[in-house]
N, C-alpha and C positions, 0 to 999 in steps of 0.2 A: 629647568632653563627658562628663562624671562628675559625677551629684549626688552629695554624701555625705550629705546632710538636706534633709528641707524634702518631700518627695515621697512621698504616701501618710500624713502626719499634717500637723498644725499646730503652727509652731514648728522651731528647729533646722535654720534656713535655710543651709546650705553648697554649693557647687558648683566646679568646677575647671572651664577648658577649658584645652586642652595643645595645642601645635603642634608637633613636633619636642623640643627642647630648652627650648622659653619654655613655663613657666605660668599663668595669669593663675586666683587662685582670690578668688569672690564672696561674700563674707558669712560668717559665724561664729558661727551663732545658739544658745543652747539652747533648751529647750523644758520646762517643770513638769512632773515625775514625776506618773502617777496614781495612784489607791486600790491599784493592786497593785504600786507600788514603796516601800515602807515605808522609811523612816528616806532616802529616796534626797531629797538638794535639787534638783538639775539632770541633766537628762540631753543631752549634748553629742555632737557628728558623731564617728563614728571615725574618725580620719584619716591608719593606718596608711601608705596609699598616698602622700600627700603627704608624710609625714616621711622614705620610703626615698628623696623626687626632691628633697628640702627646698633643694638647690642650684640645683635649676630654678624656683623660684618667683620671676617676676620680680616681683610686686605683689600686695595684697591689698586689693579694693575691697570699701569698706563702705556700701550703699545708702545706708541711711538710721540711726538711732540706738535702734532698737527693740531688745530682748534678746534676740527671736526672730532679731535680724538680727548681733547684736556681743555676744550675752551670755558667749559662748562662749571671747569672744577670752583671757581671763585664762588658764586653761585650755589652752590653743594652741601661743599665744604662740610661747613656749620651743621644742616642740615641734616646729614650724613653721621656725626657724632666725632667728625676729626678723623676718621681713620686712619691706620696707616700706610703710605701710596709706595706702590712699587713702578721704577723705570729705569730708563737707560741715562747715561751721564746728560747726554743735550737735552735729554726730555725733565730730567732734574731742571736743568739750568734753565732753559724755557718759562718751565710752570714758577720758579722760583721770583724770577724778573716780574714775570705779569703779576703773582702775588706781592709784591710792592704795592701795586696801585691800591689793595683793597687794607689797608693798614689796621682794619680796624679788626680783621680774621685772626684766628690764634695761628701760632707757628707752623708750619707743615712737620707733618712728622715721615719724611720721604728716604728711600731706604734703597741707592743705588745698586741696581740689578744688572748684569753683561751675560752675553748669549755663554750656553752650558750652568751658567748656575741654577742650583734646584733649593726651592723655599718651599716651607710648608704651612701651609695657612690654615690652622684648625686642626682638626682632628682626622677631617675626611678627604684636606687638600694637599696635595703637594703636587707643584709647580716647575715644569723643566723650559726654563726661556731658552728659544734658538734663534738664531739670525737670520731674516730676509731682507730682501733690495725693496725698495721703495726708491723716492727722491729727498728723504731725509736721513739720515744717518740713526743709527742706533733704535732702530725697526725692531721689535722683537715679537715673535710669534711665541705658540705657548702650547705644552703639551702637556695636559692636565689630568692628572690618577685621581681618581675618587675608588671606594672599596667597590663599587658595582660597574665602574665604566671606567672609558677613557673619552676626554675631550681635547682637540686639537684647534686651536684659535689662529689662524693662520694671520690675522692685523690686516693691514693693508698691506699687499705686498707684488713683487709681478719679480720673475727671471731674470736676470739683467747677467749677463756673462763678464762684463767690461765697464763695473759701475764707477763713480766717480771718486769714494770714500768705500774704504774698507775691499771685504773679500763677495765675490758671489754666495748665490747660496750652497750650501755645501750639501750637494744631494746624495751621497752617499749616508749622511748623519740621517736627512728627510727616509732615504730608505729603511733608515736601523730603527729611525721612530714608528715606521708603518708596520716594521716585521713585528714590532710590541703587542702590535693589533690596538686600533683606534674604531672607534664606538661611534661617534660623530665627530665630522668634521664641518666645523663652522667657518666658509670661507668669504672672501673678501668676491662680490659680483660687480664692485663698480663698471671692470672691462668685460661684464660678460656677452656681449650685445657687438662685442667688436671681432670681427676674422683675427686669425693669425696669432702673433704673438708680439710682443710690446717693445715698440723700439728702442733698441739699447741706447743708454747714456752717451754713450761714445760716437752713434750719429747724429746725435743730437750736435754734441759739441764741433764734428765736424762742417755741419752746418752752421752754425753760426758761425767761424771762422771764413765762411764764404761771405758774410756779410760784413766783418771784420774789412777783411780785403778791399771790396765794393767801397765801403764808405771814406768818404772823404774827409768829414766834418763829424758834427757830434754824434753820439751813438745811445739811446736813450733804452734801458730795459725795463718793461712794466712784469715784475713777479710778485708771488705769493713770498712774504718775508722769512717762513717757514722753511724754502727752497733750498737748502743751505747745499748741496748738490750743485743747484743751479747757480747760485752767487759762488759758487767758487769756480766753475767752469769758464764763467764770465769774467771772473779774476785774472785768470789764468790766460786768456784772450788779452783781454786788456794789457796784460802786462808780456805778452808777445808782442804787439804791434804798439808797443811803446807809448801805451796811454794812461795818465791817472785815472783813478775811480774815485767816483762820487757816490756816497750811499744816504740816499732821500727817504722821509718815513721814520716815525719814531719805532715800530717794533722792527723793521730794517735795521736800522743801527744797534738795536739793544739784540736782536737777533745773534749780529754780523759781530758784536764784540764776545756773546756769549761762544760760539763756534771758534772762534781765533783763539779765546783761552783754552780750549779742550780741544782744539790742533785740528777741527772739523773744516777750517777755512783758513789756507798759508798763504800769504804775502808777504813780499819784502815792504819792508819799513817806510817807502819813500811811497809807494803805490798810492794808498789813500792820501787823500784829499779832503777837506770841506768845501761846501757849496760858495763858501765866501771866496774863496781861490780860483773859483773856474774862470774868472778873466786870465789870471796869470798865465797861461797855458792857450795854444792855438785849439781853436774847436776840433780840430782832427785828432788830437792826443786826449779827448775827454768823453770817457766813459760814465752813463750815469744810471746808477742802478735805483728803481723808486719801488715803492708800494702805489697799490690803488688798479690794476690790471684788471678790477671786477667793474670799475667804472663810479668807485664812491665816491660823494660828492665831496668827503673832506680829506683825499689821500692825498699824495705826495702829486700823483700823476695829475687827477686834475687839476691840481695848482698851477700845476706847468702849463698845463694844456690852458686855461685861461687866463693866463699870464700874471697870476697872484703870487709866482715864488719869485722874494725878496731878491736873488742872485740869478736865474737858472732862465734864459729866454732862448726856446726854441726857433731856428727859422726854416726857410725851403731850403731842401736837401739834405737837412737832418736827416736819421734815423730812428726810425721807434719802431721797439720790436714786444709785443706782446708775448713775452716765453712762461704761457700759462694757459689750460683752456680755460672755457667759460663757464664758471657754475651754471645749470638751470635756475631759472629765473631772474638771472642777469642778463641776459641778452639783448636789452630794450640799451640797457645804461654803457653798457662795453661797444656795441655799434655807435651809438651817439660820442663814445672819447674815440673812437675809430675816426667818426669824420670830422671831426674836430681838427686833429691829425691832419688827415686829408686835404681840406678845404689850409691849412697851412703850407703845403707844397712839399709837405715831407714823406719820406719812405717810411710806409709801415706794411711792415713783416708781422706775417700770425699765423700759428700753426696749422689754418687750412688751405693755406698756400706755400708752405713745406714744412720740415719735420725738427719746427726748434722746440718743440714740446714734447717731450715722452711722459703721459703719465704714467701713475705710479701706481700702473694696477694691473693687475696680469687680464690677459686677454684669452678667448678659448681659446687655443691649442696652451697655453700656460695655465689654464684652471684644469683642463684635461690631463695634463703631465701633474700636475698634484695631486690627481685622485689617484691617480696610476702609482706614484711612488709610494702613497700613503694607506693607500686601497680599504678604508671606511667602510665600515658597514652603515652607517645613516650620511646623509648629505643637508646639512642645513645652509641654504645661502644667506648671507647678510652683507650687511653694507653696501644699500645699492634701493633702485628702484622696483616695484611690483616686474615691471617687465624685466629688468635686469637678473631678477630672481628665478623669474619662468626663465629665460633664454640656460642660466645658470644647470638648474635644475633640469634640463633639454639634455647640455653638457653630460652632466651625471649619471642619466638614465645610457647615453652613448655607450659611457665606460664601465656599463655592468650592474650600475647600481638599480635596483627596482624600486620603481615611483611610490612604491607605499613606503618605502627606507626615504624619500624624500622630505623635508618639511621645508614648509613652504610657511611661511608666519608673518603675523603681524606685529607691529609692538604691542604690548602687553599681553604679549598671547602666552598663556604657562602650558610648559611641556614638559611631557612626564616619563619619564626612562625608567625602568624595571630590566631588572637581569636576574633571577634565580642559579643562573650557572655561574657562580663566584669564581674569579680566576679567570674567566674567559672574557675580555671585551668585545670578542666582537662570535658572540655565542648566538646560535639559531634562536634564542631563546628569548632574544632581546625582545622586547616589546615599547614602543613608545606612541605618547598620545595626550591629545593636547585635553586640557581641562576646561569642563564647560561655564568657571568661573573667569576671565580675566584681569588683569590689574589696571590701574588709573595708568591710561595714555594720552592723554590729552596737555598736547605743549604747553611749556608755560611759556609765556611773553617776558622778554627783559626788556624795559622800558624805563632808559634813564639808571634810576635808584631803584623802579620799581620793578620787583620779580612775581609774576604772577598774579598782579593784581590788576591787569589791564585783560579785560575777557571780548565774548564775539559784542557785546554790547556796545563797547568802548571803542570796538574796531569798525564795525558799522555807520557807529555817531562820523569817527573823522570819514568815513566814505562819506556818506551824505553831504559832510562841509564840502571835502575834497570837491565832488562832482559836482552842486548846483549850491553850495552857500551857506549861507544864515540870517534868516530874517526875525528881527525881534520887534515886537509890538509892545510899546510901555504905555497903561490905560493908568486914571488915575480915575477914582470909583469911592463918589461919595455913599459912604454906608448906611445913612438914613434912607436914600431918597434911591439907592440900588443906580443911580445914573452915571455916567460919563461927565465929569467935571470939565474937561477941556479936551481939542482934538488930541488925538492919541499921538506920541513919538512914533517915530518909525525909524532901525538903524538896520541899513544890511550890509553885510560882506561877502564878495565871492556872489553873489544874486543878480542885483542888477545895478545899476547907476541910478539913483535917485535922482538927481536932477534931469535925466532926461526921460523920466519915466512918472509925472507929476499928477497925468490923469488914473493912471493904476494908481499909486497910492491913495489918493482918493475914495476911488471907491473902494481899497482897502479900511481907510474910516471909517467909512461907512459903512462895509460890512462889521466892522468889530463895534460897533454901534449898538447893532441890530440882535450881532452875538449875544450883548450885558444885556440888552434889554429879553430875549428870551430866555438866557439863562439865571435869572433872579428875581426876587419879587421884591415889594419895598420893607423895608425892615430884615431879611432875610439874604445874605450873600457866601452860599459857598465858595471861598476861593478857589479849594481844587477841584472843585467841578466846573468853575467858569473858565480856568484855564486851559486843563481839559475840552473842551469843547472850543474855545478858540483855537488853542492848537488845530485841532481838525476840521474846523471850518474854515479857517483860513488860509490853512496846507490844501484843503478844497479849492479855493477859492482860485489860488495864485498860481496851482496846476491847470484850473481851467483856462487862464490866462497866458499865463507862457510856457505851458509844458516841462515845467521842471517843480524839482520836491526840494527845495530848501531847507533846512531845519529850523522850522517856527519855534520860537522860543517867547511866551505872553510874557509879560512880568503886568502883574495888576498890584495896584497900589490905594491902599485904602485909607480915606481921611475924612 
């Protein structure tokens, strides 16, 4: 067993398990760069290890249709050797839409999967998909036979009694998988760090219907476009209290059309709306559903919020309801479209001010009731943070399981399962244990077009611009006489104002002057040792002066 993502953050869900010569690898997720990866869009699993066995992959199962769980796959793909992908109908039609964008990928070769079906992947896999509640439809968890063990991948997933789409989970089926005897259980820890258990769909929905009520005028919801749960709740609202919807966001719409064709999301025919139409209609009859609730700067929401959408002008007494929580390391950007909001005169609602959000992740007494019905002889946590892991792991040890049966991992940490007693899964005999080689876990950066080819080098240069600038020195250096031919250029950005900073540059000159003339003799001019040393003398120099590290940049010119 190898995580490549997903273990010790949130997001960038990847995992292999390997038997001999068969692969079976789970999910393909990325995960949003934070405040300290600049200009970076995605950050995706490395997958060096699986592209040197890329012949041994016999399948790629994709839980469910989230980005943290298939964002990644574009990106892969190729890389991967094309395998081919198993999932649910929406998770089909999801991954199918976004592969449009990358045209230049060969076909997918994806192979629609529904809970009870069983596939076999290789010689040493076969695969029994079962159904859990998430906030996406067609979740599937996975309970996986190898000839020496059992593995049970439970996805994301949490309780839900009274979900929005489809049935609960069917815990009598969870019971008859546990009596098989299950060997590890790899579970989902996002909610483990929370009391209780995970608020059902259905109070969810109740509550916003109080806000339904409340409002007078527009009614504005910032979600993940993934939510198809949530956009159908809000459908279903809206067209209680007699309002059109609006759906803002390009994967919003390609989402919200993919779910209406596979019956994930019912409306009557008259309900939607475009954006061009919302005059026609009183503000109190218009619902409008966006992207962007993480606070990006190019989604739907903050267009509205700085009044860049073409049709859509919020005022005081709107409504905005954030029915989403906050990723970590968005919290600087989603406070900032909060007051935005705010400082407008409008009502904004957010799930820590009540309960329009339920995520989708079971909570301890619901990670507790899964070990219980599935009763594991190893306990591996995934999906979630280092502490998420430990508090998980806390859980497990409660309901019997003992802390050496615990694994506790990192990405690319390899873990090694032995069982002598064939036939038995979950036999005294089990031994498992991690190996003192590891695989390449080190993210790769998606950047634009570029995959991996932007490092800590790259991300440091833009810090330095980011915080104090760029200053470049252009010397022109005749090669005979080793001298400075004329005062030297000086261009900076992000540094200072040059016009009102006339006597620094100056004796900026003049130190870069003093530079040429120690660093060469006549007849004799190494370029990159004179630049070299200007660099660092004048990154000297300009610190002593005003306290900050620019990014000196010489350019010497020889004539």
């Amino acid at each position: 067993m190898i995580p490549l993502g997903g273990l010790g953050e949130i997001g960038k869900n990847m995992c292999l398990l390997e038997y001999k010569d068969d692969i079976l690898v789970i999910d393909a997720g990325f995960k949003f760069p934070d405040e300290d990866h600049l200009g970076i869009d995605y950050i995706i699993p490395n997958t060096e290890y699986l592209e040197r066995k890329r012949q041994n992959i016999r399948g790629l199962i994709l839980t469910h249709g989230h980005m943290d769980h298939v964002g990644a796959l574009p990106y892969l793909i190729e890389k991967l050797g094309n395998p081919d992908i198993y999932g649910g109908a929406l998770t089909r039609g999801i991954v199918a839409k976004r592969h449009e964008e990358f045209p230049h990928l060969p076909k997918l070769k994806f192979h629609i999967v529904k809970a009870d079906d069983t596939t076999k992947f290789g010689d040493h896999f076969e695969v029994e998909f079962f159904h859990v509640n998430h906030n996406i439809p067609d979740d599937l968890a996975l309970f996986i036979k190898t000839p020496k063990a059992t593995v049970v991948h439970t996805a994301d997933f949490k309780f839900d009694h009274s979900p929005t789409n489809g049935q609960p989970i069917n815990l009598d089926h969870l019971r008859e998988l546990g009596k098989r005897g299950v060997t590890v259980l790899m579970a989902d820890s996002t909610g483990a760090e929370r009391e209780g258990h995970s608020i059902s769909e259905k109070t969810i929905m109740d509550n916003m219907e109080l806000i339904f009520q409340d409002s007078k005028q527009m009614v504005v919801f910032g979600t993940f476009a993934s939510m198809v749960d949530r956009i159908q709740q809000i459908v279903w609202l809206s067209e209680k209290y007699g309002r059109k919807v609006i759906f803002e966001g390009y994967s919003m719409k390609s989402n919200v059309e993919i779910a209406k064709e596979l019956g994930y999301i019912k409306m009557q025919k008259d309900t939607q709306i475009t954006s061009n139409q919302v005059n026609d209609y009183p503000r109190s009859k218009i619902t409008v559903i966006a992207t962007g609730a993480q606070g990006q700067s190019n989604a739907a929401l903050m267009r509205i919020a700085n009044h860049e959408h073409r049709f859509i002008r919020l005022i005081k007494k709107d409504s905005l309801i954030f029915s989403s929580s906050t990723i970590p390391g968005n919290e600087r950007a989603v406070q900032n479209l909060k007051d935005m909001f705010y400082r407008a005169g409008m009502k904004v609602y957010h799930y820590q001010m009540m309960d329009i959000h339920a995520g989708g992740h079971a909570q301890k007494e619901d990670l507790g009731h899964m070990m219980e019905v599935m009763s594991p002889k190893i306990l591996m946590p995934i999906h979630g943070q280092y502490s998420m892991m430990v508090s998980h792991s806390e859980i497990g040890q409660s309901k019997g399981i003992t802390e050496e049966n615990i694994i506790i991992a990192d990405n690319g940490s390899v873990i090694h399962l032995s069982n002598p007693d064939l036939g038995n899964p979950v036999s005294d005999k089990i031994k498992w244990w991690f190996d003192k080689r590891t695989v390449s876990s080190n993210p790769i950066l998606v950047d634009g077009l570029g995959i991996g080819d932007v490092g800590n080098v790259v991300l440091r240069d833009r810090q330095v611009l980011a915080e104090d600038g760029m200053f470049v020195i252009v010397i022109l250096i005749d090669t005979k006489t080793c001298r400075v031919l004329t005062s030297p250029d000086i261009i900076s950005r992000g540094f200072i104002y040059l016009k009102d900073n006339k006597e620094l540059l100056a004796q900026v000159r003049k130190k870069a002057r003093f530079v040429v003339e120690k660093s060469s003799t006549v007849g004799q001019l190494d370029t990159a040792y004179l630049k070299d040393n200007l660099r660092e003398e004048i990154g000297k120099f300009l610190f002593q002066k005003t306290e900050k590290r620019p990014m000196v940049l010489p350019v010497v010119i020889e004539v």
